[in-house]
N, C-alpha and C positions, 0 to 999 in steps of 0.2 A: 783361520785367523779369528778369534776371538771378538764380537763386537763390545763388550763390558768385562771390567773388572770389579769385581765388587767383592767387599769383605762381611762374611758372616760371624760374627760372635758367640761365644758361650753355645758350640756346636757336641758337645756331647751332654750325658745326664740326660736324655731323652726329653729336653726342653721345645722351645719350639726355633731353637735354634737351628738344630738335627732337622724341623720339620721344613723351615725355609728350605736347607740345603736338596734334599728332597724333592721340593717344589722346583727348584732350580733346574735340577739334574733330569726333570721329567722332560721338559724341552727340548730340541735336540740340539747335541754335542756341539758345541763350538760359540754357542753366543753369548754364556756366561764363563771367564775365569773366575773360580770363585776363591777367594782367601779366607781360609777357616780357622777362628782361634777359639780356644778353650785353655781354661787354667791348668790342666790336670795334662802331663804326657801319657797317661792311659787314657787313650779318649780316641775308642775306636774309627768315630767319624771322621780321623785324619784322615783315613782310608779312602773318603767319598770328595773329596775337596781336591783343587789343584796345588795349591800353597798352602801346607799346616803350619802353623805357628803357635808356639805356646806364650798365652796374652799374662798379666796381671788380671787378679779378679779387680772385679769393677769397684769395690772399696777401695781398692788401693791407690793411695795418691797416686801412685807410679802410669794408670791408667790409661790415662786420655794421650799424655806424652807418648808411651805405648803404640796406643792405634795411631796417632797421626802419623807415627814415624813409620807404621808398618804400610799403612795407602800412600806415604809419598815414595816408601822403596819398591812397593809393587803395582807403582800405579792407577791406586785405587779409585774408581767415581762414584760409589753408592757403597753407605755401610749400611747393615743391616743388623740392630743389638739381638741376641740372642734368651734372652735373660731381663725381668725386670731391673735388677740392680744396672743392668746397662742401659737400660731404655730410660731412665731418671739420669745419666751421666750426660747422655746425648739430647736428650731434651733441653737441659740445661744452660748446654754448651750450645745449640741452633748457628748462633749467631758467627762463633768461630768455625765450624762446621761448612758452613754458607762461604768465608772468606777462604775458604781452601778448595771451593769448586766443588764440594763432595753432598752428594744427594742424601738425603734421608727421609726414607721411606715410614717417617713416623706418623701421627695424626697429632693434631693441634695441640698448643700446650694447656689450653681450658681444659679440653675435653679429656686429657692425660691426668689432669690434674681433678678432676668431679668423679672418674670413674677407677681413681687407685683410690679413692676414698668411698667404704662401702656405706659412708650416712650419706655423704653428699651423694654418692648415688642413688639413695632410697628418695633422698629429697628433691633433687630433681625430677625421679618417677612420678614421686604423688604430686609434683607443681606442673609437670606437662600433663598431666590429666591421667596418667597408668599406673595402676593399683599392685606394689611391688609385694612381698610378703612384709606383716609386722616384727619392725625389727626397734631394737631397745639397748643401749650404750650395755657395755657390760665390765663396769670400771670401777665397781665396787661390788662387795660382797654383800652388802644388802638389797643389791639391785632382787638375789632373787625372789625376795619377801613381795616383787611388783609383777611378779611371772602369774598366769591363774591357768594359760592353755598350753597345754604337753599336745605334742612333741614339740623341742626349740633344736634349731640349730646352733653350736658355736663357733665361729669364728675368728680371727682376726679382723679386726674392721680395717686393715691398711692391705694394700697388696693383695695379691690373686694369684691362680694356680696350684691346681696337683693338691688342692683341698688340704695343706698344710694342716697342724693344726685344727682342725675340724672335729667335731664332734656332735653328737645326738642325744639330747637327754629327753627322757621320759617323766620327769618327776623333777620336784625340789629339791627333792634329796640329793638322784642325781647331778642338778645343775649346783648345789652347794659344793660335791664333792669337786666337779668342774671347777669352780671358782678356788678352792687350794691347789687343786693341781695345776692351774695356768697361772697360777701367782696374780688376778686378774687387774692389781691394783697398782702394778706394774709394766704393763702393758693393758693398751683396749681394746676388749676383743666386742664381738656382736652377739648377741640374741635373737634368731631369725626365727620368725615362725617354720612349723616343717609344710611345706603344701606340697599338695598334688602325689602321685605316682611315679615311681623310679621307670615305667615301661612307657611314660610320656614325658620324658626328658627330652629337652633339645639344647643343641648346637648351633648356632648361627652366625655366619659370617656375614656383616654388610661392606660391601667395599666402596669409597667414593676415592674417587683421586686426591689429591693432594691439594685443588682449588675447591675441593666441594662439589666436583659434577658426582653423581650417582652413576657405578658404574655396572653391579648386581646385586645378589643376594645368594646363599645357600645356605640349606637348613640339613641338620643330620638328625636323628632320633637315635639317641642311643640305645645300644646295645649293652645293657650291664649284666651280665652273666660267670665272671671270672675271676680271678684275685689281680688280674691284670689291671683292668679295669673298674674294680670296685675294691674303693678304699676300707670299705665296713660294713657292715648288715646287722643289722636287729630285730629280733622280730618285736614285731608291733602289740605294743600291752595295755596300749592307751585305752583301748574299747574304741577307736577311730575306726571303724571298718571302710570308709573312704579313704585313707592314706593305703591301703592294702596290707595283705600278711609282713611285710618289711619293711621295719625302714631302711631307706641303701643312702651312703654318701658316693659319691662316683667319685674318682680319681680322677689326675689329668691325663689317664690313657686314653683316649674316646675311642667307638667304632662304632659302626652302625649302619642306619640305612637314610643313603641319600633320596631324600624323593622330593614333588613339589612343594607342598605341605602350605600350601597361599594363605591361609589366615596365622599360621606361623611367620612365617616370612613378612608378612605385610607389617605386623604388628612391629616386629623387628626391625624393619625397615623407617614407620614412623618415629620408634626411638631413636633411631640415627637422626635422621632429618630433625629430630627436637632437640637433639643435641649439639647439633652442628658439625658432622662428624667430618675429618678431613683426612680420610688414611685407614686403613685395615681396623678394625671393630670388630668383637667376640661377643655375644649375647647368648647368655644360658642359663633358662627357663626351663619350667614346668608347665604343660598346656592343661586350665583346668578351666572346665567349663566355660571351653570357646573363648577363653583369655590366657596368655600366655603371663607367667609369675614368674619376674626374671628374679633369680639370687644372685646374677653377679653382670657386670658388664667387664670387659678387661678391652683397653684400649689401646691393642696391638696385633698383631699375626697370633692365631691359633697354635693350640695342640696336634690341631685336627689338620693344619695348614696342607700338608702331604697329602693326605686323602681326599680333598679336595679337589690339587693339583690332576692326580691321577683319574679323576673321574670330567677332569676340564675346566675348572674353575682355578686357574692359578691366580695368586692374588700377588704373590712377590712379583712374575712376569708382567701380569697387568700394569703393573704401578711400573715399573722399568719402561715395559715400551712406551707405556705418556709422557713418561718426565727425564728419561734418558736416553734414550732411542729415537726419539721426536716423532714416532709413528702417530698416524692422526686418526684411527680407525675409531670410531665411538659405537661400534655394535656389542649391542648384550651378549657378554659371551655366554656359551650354550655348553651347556655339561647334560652328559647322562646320568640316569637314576640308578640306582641299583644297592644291595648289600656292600657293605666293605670291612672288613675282618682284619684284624691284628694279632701278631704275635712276636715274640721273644725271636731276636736272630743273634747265634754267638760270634764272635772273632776271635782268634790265633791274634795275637800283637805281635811280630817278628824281634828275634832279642837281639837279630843285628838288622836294625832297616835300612835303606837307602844310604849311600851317603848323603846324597840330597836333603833325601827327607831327615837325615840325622842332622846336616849342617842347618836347615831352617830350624829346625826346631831347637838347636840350643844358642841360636844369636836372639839376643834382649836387645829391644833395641835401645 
């Protein structure tokens, strides 16, 4: 018998939706029913879920009507968004969310709202006293006439993950070319200084419950070595021989090696606590001279959520057994260290599935 039902969202697309589910399923068998939706009926992860459902994407007005009707037909007590565009739906909504008895495992609305914004996140770094990389609005095409130090990163300054959009310029020139091809005066993107080395890249989870108690920390040092995991490389022409032979932008594939890493961790850990964090936090930094240079915070469940999971550090189960389970145990939980390695897994889609799984999947509700 099942102790929770809970629905995850926007479970395929290798998001970190897929990565909850994952976290879930490391547990054992029977104390999460999970319900798993994804817009696309290609979307392997049905395979891993108990109840597939194909949702509206989270634009679509049809949406929210959607999920509530799909947790009151199966019962739902904690949804879990899959996806930014879901995780801005559910924030939104808290309030009607709360009147239907249904948990969300989000983090506060301040702090969802200062860390999907990549100024307001710089500006809170440099006002709680942490020295984030220089970063410079990139909303006009003259901006680049105020650049003088190569290499810059560009970015989106809204949103995070999977380094969308992203790119590496060396020169004016090519930050000029940058600036027609992202159209930049129509959307605003950022200009990030480049710091540090690709083989000192971190991951970091802080997790505090849902009141603000702290509940740990993990740190991953990536491994970027693949087309898996790295979104670009260049080699480095700067004459920077501290940045090293490449520049690399990572993907949101992550892997790598879990270990203590305490002045990593620490550091990351007083950003939370300056931020007021209340719920799952991502921080991913460059460690450069015994200071960690964060370029992004994102405030929700990782990439990395799954490999976490499997080394002991669950964060979706943590947050369940406080605030849905009513367990009362407040020990640090304890994970081992060790490598952890990713890769490509294919699926067979059956061209006649279930009936089951054929009748959920084509009732809208």
């Amino acid at each position: 018998m099942s102790e929770a039902t809970v629905f995850v969202g926007a479970i395929g697309g290798g998001g970190h939706g897929e990565q909850i589910v994952k976290a879930l399923r490391c547990v054992e068998r029977g104390r999460y029913r999970i319900v798993g939706g994804d817009a696309s009926q290609y979307c392997p992860q049905f395979a891993d879920v108990d109840v597939p459902v194909i949702m509206p994407k989270a634009n679509d007005p049809a949406y929210l009507d959607a999920l509530l009707a799909i947790c009151r037909k199966f019962g739902v007590q904690a949804v879990f968004h899959g996806c930014e565009p879901e995780l801005a739906v559910l924030n939104k909504n808290r309030a009607l969310f709360a009147e239907q008895g249904l948990l969300l495992p989000i983090n506060a609305a301040d702090v969802i709202e200062t860390c999907m914004d990549k100024q307001l996140s710089g500006a809170f770094l440099e006002s709680a006293g942490f020295v984030p990389p220089i970063s410079t609005a990139f909303n006009r095409r003259d901006v680049v006439d105020e650049i003088e130090k190569f290499p810059v990163i560009v970015k989106p300054a809204l949103g995070g993950g999977g380094s969308r959009d992203t790119y590496i310029a060396q020169s004016k020139n090519q930050l000029k070319l940058l600036a027609e091809f992202l159209d930049v005066e129509n959307e605003t993107f950022l200009i990030q200084e480049y710091v540090g080395t690709f083989e000192q890249e971190y991951t970091v989870g802080v997790l505090h419950d849902l009141d603000g108690e702290f509940i740990g920390s993990i740190a991953i040092r990536r491994l970027i070595n693949s087309a898996l995991n790295m979104r670009f490389a260049v080699r480095n022409k700067t004459g920077r021989d501290e940045l090293g032979e490449w520049l690399v932008v990572s993907s949101g594939v992550s892997q790598g090696e879990v270990g203590d890493f305490p002045e990593v961790r620490a550091q990351c850990e007083a950003i939370a606590g300056a931020l007021g964090s209340r719920g799952p936090l991502n921080i991913q930094c460059r460690f450069v001279d015994g200071k960690i240079k964060v370029f992004e915070i994102n405030p929700r469940f990782s990439g990395t959520t799954s490999l976490r999971a499997m080394m002991g550090f669950n964060e979706p189960d943590l947050l369940l057994r406080r605030h849905l389970l009513g367990e009362t145990d407040r020990a640090p939980p304890e994970y081992q260290m060790g490598m952890i390695i990713r890769s490509l897994r294919e699926t067979i889609l059956p061209e006649n599935p279930p009936a089951d799984w054929r009748t959920t999947l084509a009732q809208t509700p």
